[in-house]
PAFIPA-217588 format. One line per 4 residues: number of its first residue (from 1); for each residue x, y, z of N, C-alpha, C, O. Coordinates in steps of 0.2 Angstrom, whole numbers. Layout:
! residues N
NUM = X:Y:Z:X:Y:Z:X:Y:Z:X:Y:Z; ...
//
This chain:
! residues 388
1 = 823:383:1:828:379:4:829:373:1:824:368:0; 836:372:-3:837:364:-4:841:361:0:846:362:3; 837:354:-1:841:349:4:842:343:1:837:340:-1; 848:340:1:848:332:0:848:328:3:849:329:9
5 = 848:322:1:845:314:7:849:311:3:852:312:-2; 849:306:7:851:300:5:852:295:12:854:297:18; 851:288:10:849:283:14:844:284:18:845:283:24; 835:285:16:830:286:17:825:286:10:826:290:5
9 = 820:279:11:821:275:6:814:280:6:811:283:11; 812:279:1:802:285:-3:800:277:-3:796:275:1; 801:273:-7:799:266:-9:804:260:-7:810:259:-9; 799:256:-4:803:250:1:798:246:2:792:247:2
13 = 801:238:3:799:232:5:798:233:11:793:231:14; 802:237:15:803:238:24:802:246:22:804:250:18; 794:243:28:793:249:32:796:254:36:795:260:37; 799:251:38:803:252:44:808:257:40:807:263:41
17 = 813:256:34:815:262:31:812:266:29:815:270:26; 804:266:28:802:269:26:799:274:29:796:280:27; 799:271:37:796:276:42:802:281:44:800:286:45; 808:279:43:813:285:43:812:291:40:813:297:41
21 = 808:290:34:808:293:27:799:299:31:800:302:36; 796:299:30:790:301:31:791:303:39:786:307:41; 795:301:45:795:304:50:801:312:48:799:317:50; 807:311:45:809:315:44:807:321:40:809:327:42
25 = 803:320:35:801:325:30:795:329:35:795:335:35; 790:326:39:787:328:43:789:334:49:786:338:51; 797:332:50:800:336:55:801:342:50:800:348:52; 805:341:42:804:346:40:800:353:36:801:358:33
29 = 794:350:38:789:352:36:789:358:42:787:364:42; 790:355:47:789:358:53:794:366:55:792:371:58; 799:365:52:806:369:52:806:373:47:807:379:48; 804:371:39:805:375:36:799:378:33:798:381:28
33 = 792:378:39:786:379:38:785:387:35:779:388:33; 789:392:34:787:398:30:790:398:25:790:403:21; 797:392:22:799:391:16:797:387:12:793:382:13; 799:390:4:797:382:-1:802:378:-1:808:380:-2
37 = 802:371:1:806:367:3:807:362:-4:803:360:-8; 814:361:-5:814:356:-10:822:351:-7:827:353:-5; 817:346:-9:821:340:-9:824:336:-17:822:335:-22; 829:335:-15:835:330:-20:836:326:-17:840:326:-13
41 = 833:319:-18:833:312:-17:836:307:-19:834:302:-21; 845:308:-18:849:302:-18:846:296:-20:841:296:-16; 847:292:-23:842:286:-21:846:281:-29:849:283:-34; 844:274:-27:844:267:-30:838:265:-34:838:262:-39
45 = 833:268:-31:826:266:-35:826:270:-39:830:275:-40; 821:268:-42:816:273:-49:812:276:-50:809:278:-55; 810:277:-43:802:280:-41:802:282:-35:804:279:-30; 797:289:-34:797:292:-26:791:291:-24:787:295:-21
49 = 789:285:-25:782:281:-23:779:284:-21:777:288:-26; 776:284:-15:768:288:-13:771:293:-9:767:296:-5; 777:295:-8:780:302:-4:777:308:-8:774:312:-4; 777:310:-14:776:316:-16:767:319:-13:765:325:-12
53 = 763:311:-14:757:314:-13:755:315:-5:750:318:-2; 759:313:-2:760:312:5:761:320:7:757:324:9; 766:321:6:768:331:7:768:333:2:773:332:-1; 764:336:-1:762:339:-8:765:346:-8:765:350:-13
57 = 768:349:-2:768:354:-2:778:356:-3:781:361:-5; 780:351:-2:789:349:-3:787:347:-12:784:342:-15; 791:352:-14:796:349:-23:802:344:-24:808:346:-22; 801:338:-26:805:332:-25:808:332:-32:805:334:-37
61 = 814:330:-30:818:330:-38:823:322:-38:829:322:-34; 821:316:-41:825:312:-41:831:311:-45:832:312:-51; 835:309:-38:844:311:-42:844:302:-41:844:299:-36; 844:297:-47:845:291:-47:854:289:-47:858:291:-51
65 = 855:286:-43:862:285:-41:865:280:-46:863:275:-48; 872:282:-48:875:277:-55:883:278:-55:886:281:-60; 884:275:-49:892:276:-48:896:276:-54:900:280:-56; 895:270:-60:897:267:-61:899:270:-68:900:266:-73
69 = 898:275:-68:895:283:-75:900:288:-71:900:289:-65; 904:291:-75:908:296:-74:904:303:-74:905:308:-70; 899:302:-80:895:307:-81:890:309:-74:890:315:-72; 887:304:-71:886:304:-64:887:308:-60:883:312:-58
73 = 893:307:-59:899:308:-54:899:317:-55:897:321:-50; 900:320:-61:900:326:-62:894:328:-62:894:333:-58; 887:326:-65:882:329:-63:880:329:-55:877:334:-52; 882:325:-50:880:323:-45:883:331:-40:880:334:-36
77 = 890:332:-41:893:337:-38:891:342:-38:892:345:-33; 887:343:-45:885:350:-47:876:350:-43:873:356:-40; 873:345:-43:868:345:-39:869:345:-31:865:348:-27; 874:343:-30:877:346:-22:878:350:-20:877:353:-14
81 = 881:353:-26:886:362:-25:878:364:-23:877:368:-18; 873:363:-25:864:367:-27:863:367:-19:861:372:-16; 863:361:-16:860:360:-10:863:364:-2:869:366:0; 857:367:2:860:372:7:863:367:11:869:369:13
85 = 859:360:12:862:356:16:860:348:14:857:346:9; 863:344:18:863:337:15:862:332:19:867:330:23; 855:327:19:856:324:26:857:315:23:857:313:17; 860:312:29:859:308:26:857:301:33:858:303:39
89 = 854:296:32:851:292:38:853:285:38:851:280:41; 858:283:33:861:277:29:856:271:31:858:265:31; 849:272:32:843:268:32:844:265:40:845:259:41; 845:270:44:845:266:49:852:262:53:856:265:57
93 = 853:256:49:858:255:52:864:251:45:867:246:44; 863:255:43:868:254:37:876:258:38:880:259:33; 877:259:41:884:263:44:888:256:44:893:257:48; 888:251:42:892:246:43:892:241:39:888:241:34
97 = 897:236:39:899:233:36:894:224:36:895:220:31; 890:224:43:888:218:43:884:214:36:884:208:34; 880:219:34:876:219:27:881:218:20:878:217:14; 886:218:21:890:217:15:896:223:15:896:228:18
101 = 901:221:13:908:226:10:906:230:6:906:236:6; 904:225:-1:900:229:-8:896:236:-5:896:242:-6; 891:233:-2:887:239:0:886:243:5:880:246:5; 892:245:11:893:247:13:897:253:9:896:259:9
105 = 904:250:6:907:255:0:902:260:-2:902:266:1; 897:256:-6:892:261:-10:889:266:-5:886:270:-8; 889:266:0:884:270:5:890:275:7:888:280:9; 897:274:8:900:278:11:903:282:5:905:288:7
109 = 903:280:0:905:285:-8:900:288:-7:902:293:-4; 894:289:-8:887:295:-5:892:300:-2:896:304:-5; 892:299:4:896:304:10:900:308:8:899:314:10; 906:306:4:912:305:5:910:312:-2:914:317:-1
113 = 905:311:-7:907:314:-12:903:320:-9:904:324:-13; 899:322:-5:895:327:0:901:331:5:901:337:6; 905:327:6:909:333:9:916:335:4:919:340:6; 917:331:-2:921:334:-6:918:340:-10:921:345:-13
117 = 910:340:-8:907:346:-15:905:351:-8:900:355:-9; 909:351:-2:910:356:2:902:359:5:901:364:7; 896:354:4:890:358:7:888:352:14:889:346:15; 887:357:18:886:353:25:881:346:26:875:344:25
121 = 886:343:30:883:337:27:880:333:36:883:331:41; 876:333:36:871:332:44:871:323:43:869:320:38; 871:319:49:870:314:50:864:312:53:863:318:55; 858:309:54:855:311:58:855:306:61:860:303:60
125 = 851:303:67:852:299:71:851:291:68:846:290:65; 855:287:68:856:280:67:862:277:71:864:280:76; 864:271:68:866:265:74:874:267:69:873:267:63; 880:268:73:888:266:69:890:261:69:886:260:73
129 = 892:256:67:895:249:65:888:246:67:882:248:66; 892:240:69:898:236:70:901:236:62:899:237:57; 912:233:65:914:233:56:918:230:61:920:230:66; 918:223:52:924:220:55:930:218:50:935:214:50
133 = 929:223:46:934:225:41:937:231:44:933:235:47; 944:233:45:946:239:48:949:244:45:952:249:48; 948:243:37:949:247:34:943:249:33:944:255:31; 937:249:33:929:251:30:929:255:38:926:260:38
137 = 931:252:44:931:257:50:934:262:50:932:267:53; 941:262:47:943:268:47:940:274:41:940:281:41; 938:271:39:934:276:32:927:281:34:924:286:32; 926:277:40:918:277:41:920:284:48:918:289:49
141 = 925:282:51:926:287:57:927:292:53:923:296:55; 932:295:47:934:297:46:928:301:44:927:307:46; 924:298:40:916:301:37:913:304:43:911:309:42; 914:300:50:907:306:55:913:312:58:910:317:60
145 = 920:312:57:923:316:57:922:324:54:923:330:56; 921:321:49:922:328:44:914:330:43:913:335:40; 907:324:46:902:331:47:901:336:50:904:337:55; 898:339:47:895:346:52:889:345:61:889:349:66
149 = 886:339:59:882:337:65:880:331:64:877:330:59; 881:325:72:883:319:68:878:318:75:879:320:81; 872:313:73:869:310:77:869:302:79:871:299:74; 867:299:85:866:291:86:861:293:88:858:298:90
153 = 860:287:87:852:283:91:852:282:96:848:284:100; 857:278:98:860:276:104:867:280:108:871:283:105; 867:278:113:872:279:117:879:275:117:885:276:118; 877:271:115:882:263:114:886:266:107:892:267:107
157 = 883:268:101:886:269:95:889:275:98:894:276:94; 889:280:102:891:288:101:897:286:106:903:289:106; 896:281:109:903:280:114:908:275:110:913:274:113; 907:271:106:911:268:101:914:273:97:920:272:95
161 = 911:278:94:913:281:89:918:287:92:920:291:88; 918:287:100:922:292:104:929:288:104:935:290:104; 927:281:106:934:278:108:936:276:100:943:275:101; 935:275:94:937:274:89:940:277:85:944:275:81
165 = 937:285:86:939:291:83:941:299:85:943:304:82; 939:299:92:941:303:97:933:309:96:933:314:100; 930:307:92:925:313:89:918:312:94:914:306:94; 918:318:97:910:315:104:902:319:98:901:325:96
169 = 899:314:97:894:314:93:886:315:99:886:313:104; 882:318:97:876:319:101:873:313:99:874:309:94; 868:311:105:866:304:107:858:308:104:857:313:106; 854:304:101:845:305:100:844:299:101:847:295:104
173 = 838:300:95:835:295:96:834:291:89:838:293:84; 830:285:89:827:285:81:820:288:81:815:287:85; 820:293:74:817:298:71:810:294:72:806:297:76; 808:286:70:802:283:68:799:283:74:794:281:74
177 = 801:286:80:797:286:86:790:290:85:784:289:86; 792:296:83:786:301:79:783:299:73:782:304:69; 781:293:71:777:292:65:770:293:67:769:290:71; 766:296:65:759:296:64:757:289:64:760:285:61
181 = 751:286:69:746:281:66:740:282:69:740:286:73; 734:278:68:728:278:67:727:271:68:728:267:64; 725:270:75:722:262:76:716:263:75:714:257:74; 710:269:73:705:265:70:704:262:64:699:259:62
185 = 710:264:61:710:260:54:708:252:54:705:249:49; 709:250:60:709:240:60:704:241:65:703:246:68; 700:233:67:699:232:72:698:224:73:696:220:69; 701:225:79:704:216:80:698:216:89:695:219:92
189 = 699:209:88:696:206:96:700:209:102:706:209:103; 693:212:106:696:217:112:694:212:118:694:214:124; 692:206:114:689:203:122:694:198:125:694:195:131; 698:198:121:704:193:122:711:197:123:709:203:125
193 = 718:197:123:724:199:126:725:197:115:724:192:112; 727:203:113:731:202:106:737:202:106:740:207:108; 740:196:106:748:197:104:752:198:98:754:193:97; 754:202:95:757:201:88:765:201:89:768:204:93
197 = 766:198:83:773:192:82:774:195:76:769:195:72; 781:199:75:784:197:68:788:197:68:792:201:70; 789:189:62:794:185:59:798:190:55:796:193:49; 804:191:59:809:192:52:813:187:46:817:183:48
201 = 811:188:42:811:183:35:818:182:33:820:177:29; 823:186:37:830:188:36:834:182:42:839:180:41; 830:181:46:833:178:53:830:171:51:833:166:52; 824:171:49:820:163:50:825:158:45:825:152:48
205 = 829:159:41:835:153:37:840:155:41:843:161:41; 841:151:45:847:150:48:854:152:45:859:154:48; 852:150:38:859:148:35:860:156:33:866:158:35; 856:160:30:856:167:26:859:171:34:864:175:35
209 = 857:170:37:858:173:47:866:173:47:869:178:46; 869:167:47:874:164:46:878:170:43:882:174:46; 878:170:34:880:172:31:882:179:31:887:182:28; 875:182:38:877:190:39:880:190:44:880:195:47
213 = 883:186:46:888:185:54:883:188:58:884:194:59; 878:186:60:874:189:65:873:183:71:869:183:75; 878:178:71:879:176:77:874:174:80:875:177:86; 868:171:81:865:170:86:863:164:89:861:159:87
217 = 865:164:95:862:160:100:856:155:101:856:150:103; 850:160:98:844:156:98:843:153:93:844:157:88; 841:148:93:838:145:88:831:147:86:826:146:89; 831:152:79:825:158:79:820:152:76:816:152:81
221 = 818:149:72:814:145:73:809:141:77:803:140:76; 815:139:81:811:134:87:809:138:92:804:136:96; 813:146:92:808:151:97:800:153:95:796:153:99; 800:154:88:795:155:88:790:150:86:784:151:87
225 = 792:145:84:787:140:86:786:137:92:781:133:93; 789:138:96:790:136:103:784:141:110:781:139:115; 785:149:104:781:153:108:772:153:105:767:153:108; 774:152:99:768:152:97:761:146:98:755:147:98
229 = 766:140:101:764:134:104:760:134:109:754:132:111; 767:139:115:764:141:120:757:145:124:753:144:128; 758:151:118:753:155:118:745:151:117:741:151:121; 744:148:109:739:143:109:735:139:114:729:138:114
233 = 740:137:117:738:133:124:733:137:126:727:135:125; 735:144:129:728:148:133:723:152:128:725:156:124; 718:150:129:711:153:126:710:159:126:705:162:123; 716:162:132:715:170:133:719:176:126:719:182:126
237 = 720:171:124:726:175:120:726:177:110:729:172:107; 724:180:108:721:180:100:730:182:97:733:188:98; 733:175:93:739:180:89:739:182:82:736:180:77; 744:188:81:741:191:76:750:190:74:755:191:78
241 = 750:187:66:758:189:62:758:192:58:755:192:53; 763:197:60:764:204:57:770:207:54:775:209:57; 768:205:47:776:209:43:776:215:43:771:220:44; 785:215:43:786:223:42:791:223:37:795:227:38
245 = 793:220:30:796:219:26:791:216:21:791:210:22; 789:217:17:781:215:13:784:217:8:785:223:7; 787:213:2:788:210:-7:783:208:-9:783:202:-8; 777:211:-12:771:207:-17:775:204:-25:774:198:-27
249 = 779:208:-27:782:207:-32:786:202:-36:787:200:-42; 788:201:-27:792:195:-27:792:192:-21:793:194:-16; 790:184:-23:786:182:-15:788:178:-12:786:176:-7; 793:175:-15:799:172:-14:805:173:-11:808:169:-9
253 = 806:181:-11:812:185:-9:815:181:-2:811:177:2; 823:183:0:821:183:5:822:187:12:823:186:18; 821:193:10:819:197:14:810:201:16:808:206:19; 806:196:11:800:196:12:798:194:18:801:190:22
257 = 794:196:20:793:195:29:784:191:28:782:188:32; 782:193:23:773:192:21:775:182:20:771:178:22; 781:181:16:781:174:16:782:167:20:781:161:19; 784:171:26:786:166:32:778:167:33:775:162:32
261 = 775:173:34:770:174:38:763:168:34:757:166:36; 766:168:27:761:163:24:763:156:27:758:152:28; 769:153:29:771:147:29:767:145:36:763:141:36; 770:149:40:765:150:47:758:148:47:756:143:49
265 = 754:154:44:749:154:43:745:144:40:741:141:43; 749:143:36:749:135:31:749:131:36:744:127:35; 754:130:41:756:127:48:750:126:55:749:121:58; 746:133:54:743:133:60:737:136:59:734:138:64
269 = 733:137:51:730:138:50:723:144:54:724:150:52; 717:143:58:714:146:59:714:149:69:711:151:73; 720:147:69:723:146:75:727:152:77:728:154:83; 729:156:71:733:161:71:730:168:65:729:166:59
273 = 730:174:67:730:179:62:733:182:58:738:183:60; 733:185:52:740:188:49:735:194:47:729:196:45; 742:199:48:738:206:46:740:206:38:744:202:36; 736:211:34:737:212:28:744:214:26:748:218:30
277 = 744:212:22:749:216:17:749:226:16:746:230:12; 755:228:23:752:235:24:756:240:15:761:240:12; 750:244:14:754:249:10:761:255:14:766:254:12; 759:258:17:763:262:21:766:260:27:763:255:30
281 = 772:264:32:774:260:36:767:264:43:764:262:48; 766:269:39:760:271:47:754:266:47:751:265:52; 753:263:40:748:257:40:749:252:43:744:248:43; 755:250:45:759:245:48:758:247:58:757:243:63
285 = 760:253:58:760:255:65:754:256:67:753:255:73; 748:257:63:742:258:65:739:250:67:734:250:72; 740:246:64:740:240:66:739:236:70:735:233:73; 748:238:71:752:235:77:749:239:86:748:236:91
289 = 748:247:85:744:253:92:739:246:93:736:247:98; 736:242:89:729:237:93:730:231:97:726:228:100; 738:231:96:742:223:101:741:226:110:739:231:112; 741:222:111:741:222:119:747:221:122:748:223:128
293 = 752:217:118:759:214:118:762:214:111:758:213:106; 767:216:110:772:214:102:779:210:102:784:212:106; 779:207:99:785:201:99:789:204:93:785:204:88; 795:207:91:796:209:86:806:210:84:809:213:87
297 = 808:206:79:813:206:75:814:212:70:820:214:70; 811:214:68:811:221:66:811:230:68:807:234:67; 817:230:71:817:235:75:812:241:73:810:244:78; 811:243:69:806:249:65:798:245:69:793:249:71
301 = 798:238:69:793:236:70:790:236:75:784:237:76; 796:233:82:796:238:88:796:243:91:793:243:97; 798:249:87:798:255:90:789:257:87:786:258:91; 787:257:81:781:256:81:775:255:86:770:258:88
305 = 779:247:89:775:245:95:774:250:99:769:253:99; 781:252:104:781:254:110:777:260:109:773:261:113; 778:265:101:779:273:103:772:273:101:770:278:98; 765:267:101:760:268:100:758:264:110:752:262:111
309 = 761:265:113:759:264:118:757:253:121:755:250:126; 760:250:116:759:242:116:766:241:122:771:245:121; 766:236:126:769:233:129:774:228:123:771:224:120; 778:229:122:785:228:116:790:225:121:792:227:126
313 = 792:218:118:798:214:119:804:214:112:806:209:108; 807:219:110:811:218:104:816:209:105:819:207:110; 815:207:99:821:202:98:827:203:95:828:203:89; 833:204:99:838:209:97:844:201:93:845:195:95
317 = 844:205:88:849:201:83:857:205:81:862:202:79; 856:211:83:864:216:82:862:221:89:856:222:91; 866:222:90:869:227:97:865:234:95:864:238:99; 862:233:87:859:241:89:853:240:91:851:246:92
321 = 849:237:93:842:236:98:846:237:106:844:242:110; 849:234:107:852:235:116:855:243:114:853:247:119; 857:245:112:860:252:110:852:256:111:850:258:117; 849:258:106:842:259:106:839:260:111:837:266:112
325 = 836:253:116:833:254:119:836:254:126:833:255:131; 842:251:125:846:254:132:847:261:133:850:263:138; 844:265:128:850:271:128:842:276:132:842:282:135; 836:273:132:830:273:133:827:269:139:821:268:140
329 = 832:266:142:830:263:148:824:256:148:820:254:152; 825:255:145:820:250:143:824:243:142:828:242:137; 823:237:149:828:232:149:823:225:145:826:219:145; 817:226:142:815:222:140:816:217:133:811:216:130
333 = 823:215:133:827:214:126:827:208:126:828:206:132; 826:204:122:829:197:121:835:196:115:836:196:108; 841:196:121:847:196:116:849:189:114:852:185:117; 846:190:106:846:182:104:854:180:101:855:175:98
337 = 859:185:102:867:183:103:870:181:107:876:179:106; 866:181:114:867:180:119:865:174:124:869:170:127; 858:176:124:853:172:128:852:163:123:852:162:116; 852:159:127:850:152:126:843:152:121:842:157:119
341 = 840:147:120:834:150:117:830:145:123:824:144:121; 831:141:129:829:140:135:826:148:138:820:149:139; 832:152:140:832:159:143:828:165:138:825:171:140; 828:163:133:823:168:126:816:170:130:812:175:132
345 = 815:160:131:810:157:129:806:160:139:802:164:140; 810:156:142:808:159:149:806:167:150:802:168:154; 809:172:147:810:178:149:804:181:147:800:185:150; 803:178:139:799:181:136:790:178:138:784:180:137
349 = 791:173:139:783:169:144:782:173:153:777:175:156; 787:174:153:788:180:158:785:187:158:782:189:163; 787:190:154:786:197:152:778:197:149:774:201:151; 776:193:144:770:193:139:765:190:147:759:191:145
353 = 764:188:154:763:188:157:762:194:163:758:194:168; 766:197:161:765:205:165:767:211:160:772:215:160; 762:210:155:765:214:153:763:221:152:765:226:148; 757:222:159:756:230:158:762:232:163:761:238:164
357 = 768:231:166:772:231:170:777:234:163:779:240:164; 778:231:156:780:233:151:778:239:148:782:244:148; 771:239:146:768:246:145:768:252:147:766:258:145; 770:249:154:771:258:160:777:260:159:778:266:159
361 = 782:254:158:791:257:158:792:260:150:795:265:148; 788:254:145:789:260:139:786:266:137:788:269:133; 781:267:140:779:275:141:782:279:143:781:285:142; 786:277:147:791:282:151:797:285:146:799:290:145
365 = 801:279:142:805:276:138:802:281:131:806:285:129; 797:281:129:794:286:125:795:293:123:798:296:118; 793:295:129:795:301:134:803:304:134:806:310:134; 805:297:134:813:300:132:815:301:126:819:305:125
369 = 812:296:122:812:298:116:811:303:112:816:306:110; 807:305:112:802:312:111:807:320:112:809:324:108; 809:318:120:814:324:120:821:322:117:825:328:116; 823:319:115:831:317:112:829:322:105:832:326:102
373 = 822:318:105:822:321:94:818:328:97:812:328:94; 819:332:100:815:340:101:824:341:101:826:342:95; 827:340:104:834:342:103:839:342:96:843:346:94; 837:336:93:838:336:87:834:341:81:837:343:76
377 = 827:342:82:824:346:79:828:354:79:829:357:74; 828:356:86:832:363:88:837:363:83:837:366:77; 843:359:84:850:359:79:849:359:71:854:362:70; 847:358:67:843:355:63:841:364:60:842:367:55
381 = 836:366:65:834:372:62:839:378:64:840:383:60; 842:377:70:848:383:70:855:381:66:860:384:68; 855:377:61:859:374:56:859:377:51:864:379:47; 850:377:49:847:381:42:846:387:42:846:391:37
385 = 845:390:50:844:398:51:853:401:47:854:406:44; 858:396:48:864:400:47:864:399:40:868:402:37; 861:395:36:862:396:29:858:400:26:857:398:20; 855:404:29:852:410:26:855:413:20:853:418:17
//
């Protein structure tokens, strides 16, 4: 059985794409369990990082992406024509334009040239828009139009992409709810309440936020030092700051999430904890399974929370968090497009106060999870049975 991918990162700064990546493959471990399974890995990098040694038992072949090569363009087709099936997860929420024009193009030429080379091309479950170019929406409907099985994460996305394109899409979930972790890996202070916070490096400049029209209401600085302040005050409480976007390479970057976390750290010294610098995104989940509470900007880092059983407040910065975990019944969101950072700030002193009231609604929320992606798992393999 071959398959190709694309937008499902092997090697990443963020976890969180990367937990798409190792939650999927594991799913097809599961499906194509009496086949030899091989993978064609669309991809921008140069390297299939620690993925090969991870499933040693899938044959990975990197197809490095080079629009900009005609020669490309024809070897690429010819590796399509190869493939039984073609999935693609545009990292999540990359189905839009908010992250740039440039790079939204490039994600949807992927697509576009999958269903010219005629092999079926599977969406899996992620977030549709927002677009505020209406020529990049019309492009994008036309793409979930012409797949073969087209998943959201949310509800919110599949009922947009019905009124934008008349095409009714199945609602799942996100894949990363099934990632493996292991909280013996760490051990943290059990005698105290652990809270873990993590700073999005992408949100903390105001100005860079700005620049992705991400509109926010709260003043994300003055939230988190404002809660961090709060918390400090009581004795009950040990905080732990936890990236989910970790550049060693480059430390400066600014989608480094380990660098705010040193700034903080610098700020407030022995007052607050930082977790390591994780290898893997399950090294990050196993981590976060020891919070007691999770404060979290990065949606992968979130669902990590919840789907290890931690009492989770997502801090939503795009409508795909309310999409997600609305679609999961789960009302504990801090809409920082919305909400004042007075109203952030109350809600969330609120909730971190009851928050095994949290932990019981998101286990249930879990639970919904779980069955969206058995449904998706079913489609998926009665897809592959017909390309026998």
């Amino acid at each position: 059985m071959i398959i190709g991918l694309f937008g499902f990162d092997f090697i990443s700064s963020n976890k969180g794409c990367e937990a798409l990546t190792y939650t999927f493959l594991s799913m097809m471990e599961r499906i194509c369990a009496e086949k030899k399974l091989c993978v064609y890995n669309f991809t921008y990098n140069k390297s299939l990082g620690r993925i090969p040694e991870q499933f040693p038992k899938i044959e990975f072949k990197q197809c490095t992406i080079n629009l900009k090569n005609p020669k490309y363009w024809e070897n690429a087709f010819k590796l399509l024509k190869t493939c039984d099936v073609f999935f693609d997860a545009t990292f999540g929420d990359g189905f839009s334009d908010i992250y740039g024009k440039k790079w939204n193009i490039k994600t949807d030429l992927i697509k576009q040239m999958v269903i010219w080379s005629g092999t079926p091309l599977v969406l899996v479950p992620q977030t549709y828009g927002p677009y505020n170019n209406p020529i990049l929406k019309k492009w994008a409907m036309r793409l979930i139009g012409k797949a073969d099985l087209v998943y959201s994460r949310d509800g919110l996305s599949a009922k947009i992409v019905k009124e934008q394109s008349g095409v009714d899409i199945k609602v799942g979930s996100d894949m990363a709810f099934k990632l493996p972790y292991d909280r013996t890996k760490y051990k943290v202070d059990n005698e105290r309440i652990n809270i873990g916070i993590n700073v999005s490096s992408l949100l903390w400049d105001s100005q860079w936020a700005k620049e992705n029209h991400f509109g926010l209401t709260v003043d994300y600085e003055q939230y988190h030092i404002k809660i961090l302040e709060w918390l400090m005050e009581q004795s009950k409480y040990i905080i732990h700051i936890i990236p989910h976007v970790i550049d060693l390479e480059q430390p400066d970057a600014r989608e480094n999430d380990y660098r705010v976390c040193l700034l903080l750290k610098k700020k407030y010294g022995d007052r607050i904890e930082i977790a390591p610098p994780f290898n893997t995104p399950i090294e990050a989940k196993s981590y976060i399974a020891n919070m007691d509470v999770f404060i979290g900007s990065r949606m992968h880092a979130t669902i990590g929370a919840i789907s290890s059983g931690v009492a989770t407040i997502p801090f939503s910065y795009s409508r795909k968090f309310e999409g997600l975990f609305g679609n999961l019944e789960y009302p504990y969101v801090i809409s920082a497009q919305k909400f004042s950072l007075e109203e952030a700030l109350g809600k969330s002193k609120l909730w971190i106060q009851d928050y095994e009231k949290l932990k019981v609604r998101g286990q249930k929320s879990v639970a919904e999870s779980y069955a969206k992606l058995e449904l998706l798992e079913n489609d998926i393999r009665c897809l592959l049975e017909k390309r026998k």
